[in-house]
N, C-alpha and C positions, 0 to 999 in steps of 0.2 A: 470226585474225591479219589478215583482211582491214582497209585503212583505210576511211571515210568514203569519203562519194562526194563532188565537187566537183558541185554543178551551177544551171545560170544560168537562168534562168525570164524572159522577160520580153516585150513589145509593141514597136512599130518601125515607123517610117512607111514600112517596104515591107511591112510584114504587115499595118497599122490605117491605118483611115481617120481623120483628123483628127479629125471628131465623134466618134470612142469617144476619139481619144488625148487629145483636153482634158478627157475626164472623167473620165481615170485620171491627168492630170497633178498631181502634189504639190503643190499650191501655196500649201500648208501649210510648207513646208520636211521638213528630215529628223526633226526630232529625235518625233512623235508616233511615224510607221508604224517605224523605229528603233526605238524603246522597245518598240512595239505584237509586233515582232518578233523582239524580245529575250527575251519570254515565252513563246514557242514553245519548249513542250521538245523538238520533233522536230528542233530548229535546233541546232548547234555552237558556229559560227560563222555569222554575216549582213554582207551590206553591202547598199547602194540606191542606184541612180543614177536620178535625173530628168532629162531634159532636155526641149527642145519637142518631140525625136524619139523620144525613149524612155522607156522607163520599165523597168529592170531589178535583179534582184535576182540574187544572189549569195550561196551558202552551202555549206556541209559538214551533210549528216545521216547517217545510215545506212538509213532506212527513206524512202525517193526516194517512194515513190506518195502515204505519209501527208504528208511534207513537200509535196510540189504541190499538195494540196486544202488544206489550213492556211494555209500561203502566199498562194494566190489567194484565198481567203476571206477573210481576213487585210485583202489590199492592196485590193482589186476589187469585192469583195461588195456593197460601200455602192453604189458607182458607176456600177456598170453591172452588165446582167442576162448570163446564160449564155449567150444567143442572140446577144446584140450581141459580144461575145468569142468564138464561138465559130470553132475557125481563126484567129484572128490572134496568140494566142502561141506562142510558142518553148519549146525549153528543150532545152538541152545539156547534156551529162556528159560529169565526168572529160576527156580529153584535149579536148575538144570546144568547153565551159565555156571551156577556158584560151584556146583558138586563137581563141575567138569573142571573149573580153576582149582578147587582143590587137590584132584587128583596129580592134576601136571603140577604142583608147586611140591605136592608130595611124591613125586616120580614115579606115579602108580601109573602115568600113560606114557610111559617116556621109554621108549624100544629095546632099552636095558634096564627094567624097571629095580629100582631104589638107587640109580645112579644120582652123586651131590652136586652136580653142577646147574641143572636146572632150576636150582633154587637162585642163586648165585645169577644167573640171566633175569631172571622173573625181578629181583631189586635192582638189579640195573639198568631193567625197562622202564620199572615205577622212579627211577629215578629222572628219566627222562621225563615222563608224564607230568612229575610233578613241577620240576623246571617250568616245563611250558604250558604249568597250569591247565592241562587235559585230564586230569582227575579232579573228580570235586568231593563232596559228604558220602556219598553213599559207592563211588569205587574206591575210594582210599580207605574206607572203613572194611571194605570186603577185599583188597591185596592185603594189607594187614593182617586182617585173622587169616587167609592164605597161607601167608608166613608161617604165625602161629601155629594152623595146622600142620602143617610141614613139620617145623620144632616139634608138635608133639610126636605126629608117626614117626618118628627119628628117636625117643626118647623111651617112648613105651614099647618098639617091636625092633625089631632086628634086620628090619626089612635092606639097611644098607651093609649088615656084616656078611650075604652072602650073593652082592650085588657087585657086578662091575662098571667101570665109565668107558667111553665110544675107545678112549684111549686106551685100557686096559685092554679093552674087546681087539683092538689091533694088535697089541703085543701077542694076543691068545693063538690069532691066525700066523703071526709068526712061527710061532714055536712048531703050527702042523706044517710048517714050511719047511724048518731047520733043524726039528726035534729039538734042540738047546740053543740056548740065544748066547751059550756061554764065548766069548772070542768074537761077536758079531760086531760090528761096527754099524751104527746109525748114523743117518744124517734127515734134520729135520728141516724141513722146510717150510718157515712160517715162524715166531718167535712168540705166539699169543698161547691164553690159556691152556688150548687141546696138545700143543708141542710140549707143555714145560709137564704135563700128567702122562704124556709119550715117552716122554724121556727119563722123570720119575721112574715109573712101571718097567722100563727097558733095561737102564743101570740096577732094577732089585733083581732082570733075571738076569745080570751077570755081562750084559753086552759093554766092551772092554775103552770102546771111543764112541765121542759124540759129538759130529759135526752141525753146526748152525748156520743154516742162509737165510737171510732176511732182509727184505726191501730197507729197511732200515739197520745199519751197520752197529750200528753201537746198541741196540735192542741185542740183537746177535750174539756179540760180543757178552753180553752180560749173561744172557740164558746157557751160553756154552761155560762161561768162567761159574755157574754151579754146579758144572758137572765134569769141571778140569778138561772140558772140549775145547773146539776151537771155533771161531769164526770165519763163515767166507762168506761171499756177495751172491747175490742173486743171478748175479752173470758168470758165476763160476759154475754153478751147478749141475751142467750136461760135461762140464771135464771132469769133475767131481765123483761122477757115477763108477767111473772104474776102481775105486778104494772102498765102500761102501758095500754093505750085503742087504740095508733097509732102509728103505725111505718111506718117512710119515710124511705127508704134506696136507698144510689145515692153514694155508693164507688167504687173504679175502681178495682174493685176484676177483675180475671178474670175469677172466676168460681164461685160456687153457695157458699153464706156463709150462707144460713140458707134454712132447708130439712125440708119438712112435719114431719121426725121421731122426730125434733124437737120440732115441736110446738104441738104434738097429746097428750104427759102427761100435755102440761102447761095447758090448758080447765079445766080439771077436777079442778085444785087450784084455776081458774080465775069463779069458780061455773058456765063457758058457757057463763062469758058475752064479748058480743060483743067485737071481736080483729079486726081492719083494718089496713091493709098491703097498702102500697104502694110503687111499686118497680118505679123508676124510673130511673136506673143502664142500662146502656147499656155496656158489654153483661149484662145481669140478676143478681141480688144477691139472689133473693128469686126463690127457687120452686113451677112450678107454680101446683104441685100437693096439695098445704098448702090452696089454693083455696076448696078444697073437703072435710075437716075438716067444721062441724057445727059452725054457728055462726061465722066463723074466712071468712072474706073477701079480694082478695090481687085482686088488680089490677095493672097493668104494661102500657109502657109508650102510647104503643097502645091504653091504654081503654081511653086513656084523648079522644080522637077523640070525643064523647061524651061532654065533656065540654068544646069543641070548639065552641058548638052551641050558648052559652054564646053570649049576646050582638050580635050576629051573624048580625044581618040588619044595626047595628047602625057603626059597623067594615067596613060591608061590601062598605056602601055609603064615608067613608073614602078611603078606598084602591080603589075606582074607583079614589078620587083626587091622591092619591100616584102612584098609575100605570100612568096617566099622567107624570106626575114628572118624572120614568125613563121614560118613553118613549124620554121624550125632553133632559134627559140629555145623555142616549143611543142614539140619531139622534149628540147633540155637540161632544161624546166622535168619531161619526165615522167620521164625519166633520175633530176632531184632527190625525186619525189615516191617512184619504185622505190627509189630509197636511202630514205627515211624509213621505208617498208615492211620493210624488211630491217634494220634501225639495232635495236629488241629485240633479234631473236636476235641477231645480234652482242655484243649489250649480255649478253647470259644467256650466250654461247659461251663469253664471256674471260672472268665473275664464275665460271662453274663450273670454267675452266681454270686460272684464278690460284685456286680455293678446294682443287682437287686438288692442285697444286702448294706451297701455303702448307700442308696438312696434311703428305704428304709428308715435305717439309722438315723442319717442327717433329717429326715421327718420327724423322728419320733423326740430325738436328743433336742432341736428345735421349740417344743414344745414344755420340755420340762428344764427349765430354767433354774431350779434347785438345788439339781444332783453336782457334785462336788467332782474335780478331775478324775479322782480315783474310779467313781464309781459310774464314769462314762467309760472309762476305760474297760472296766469290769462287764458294761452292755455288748459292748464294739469286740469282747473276746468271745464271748457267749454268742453274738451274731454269726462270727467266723466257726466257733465249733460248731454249731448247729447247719452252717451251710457244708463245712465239711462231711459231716457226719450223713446230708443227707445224699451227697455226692458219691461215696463212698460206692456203696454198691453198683450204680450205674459206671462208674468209672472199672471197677473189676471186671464188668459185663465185659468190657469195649477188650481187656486187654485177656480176657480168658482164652484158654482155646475147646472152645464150645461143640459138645461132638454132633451137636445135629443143625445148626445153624454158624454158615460160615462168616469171617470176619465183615467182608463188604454186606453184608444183610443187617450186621449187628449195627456195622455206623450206622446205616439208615434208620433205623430200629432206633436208636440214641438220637439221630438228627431230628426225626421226626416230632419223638415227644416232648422235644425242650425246643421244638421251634425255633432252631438255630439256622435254617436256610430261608426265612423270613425274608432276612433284609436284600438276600438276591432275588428272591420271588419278585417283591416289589420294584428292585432296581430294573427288571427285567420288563 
């Protein structure tokens, strides 16, 4: 009678180091490793989140040790060898899975913790999921309250008014690069979410232009016309460098689009003043040999670690009220999951109580050929309170939480005295 096990498998930029995590990053999208892990019959149910910091998976099996070699073989095999992973995955079950999804959905693991974007990734992975039908009752029931949870740490603490995003976190390193961003000129490379919260955060501290390159032109074109910028192509971008004092790059290249041999003639035009890089691309778009050029600065998504410290005490006394928060909604989701456990026999308690009661009946009503509709009716309700009534306590047994006998003791306890594994015994 036991259920499935719930459990989360996955890497994390406090367990990997960048170089393994760009070469386990998606950047394929969902719908291949999805499909790829839809084929697992060790799986139930699946889901998959990417992000620059993660890469985790999410499922229901029953046999946990075959599901985690399939899994990694599955997702990782291509990518990376045994030794470059070994130690930096996770993997949680059952209550553990759920407490760990909540945290990332409420940004409480996420390397600038109460930053908003991770939520925002987490539905548009379950939106994948559910397309391709890789969630079924019991992971769409727990991303959902996920969500929920999220909403609420958002609602009741403060946890995101003294928090920043990866994007912010680059502008921060700016500023100890130029002291004021005021006259700076950007140019972003890339035209998706992380470029358009760069450019946001950049125009509030004052930086006066802002250039757009992107593989696609008219994406471009639109993310610069909100910020009165301009657009240029992806192949302008190494002539590009000499008018510019900042570059964010966050495109989903899957290899490097700009090389030290790159940027080592623009200096000499730019007369050595200060150039700052900031890669925030997982895999990488920039070389991080472009770092060892004078004057020219590039930091990657690692270095933010550093601009985490930001507000760090004022954050931290928040995520103590937010870790409460899952905890109490982690103890109702196991509560829900001990009810689905015990929801059969209940199910089997009343169909063999109402089948004893409905024979019964038609024995006795059989027999008395007198009684008038009304007052068959009147036996047939009196049958049903009385089965209810005696049900009643053994069905509170099944769904209490019992402090000295645990749930899987109690089904047994209930199977055994209503002889509901009978008809397997015999089948058997």
């Amino acid at each position: 009678m036991a259920r499935n096990s719930i459990v989360l498998l996955g890497v994390n930029h406090k367990t990997t180091p960048l170089a393994v995590r760009e070469k386990l990053a998606l950047v394929g999208g969902y719908e291949q490793p999805l499909g790829n892990l839809r084929r697992l019959d060790c799986l139930q149910e699946c889901f998959l989140l990417s992000t620059c910091n993660r890469v985790e998976v999410l499922y229901t099996c029953e046999d946990t040790a075959r599901a985690r070699r399939e899994v990694l073989d599955m997702l990782f095999a291509s990518s990376v060898t045994r030794e470059e992973v070994a130690g930096c995955i996770y993997q949680y079950q059952d209550e553990e899975a759920v407490r760990h999804l909540f945290l990332v959905a409420s940004s409480l693991d996420s390397m600038i913790v109460g930053e908003s974007q991770i939520l925002g990734q987490l539905k548009e992975a379950y939106r994948f999921a559910s397309e391709k039908k890789t969630s079924g009752m019991i992971l769409n029931k727990l991303l959902h309250k996920s969500f929920s949870v999220a909403k609420r740490v958002r609602t009741e603490t403060r946890i995101g008014a003294s928090a920043v995003s990866i994007s912010y976190a680059a502008v921060e390193l700016g500023k100890k690069i130029f002291g004021d961003l005021k006259g700076k000129k950007v140019m972003l490379v890339g035209a998706g979410e992380m470029a358009e919260l760069a450019a946001e955060h950049l125009v509030g501290q004052g930086v006066t232009e802002v250039i757009v390159a992107n593989r696609t032109f008219e994406r471009a074109v639109k993310l610069a016309g909100c910020y009165h910028g301009r657009a240029i192509r992806l192949q302008e971008l190494v002539e590009q460098l000499q008018y510019v004092d900042i570059i964010v790059s966050s495109t989903g290249a899957s290899g490097l689009i700009l090389n030290k041999k790159d940027v080592l003639p623009v200096m000499p035009r730019r007369r050595y003043q200060p150039l700052f890089f900031i890669d925030i691309a997982v895999p990488r778009d920039l070389d991080p040999a472009i770092n060892e050029i004078d004057n020219v600065y590039l930091y990657d998504i690692d270095d933010l670690n550093n601009v985490v410290e930001m507000n760090k005490s004022e954050r931290d006394k928040e995520a103590v009220k937010a870790k409460r928060i899952v905890e109490e909604e982690t103890v109702k989701f196991r509560g829900w999951l001990e009810n689905m456990e015990v929801v059969p026999t209940i199910i089997e308690i009343r169909s063999m109580a109402d089948k004893i009661c409905r024979d019964e009946l038609d024995r006795t009503l059989g027999r008395l050929n007198t009684l008038s509709g009304e007052e068959k009716k009147s036996l047939e309700k009196m049958a049903a309170a009385i089965c209810s009534k005696m049900l009643h306590h053994p069905i509170c047994y099944l769904k209490s939480n019992h402090p000295c006998v645990d749930q899987q003791k109690r089904v047994e306890v209930v199977r055994t005295l209503f002889n509901l594994d009978r008809g397997r015994s015999d089948e058997s």
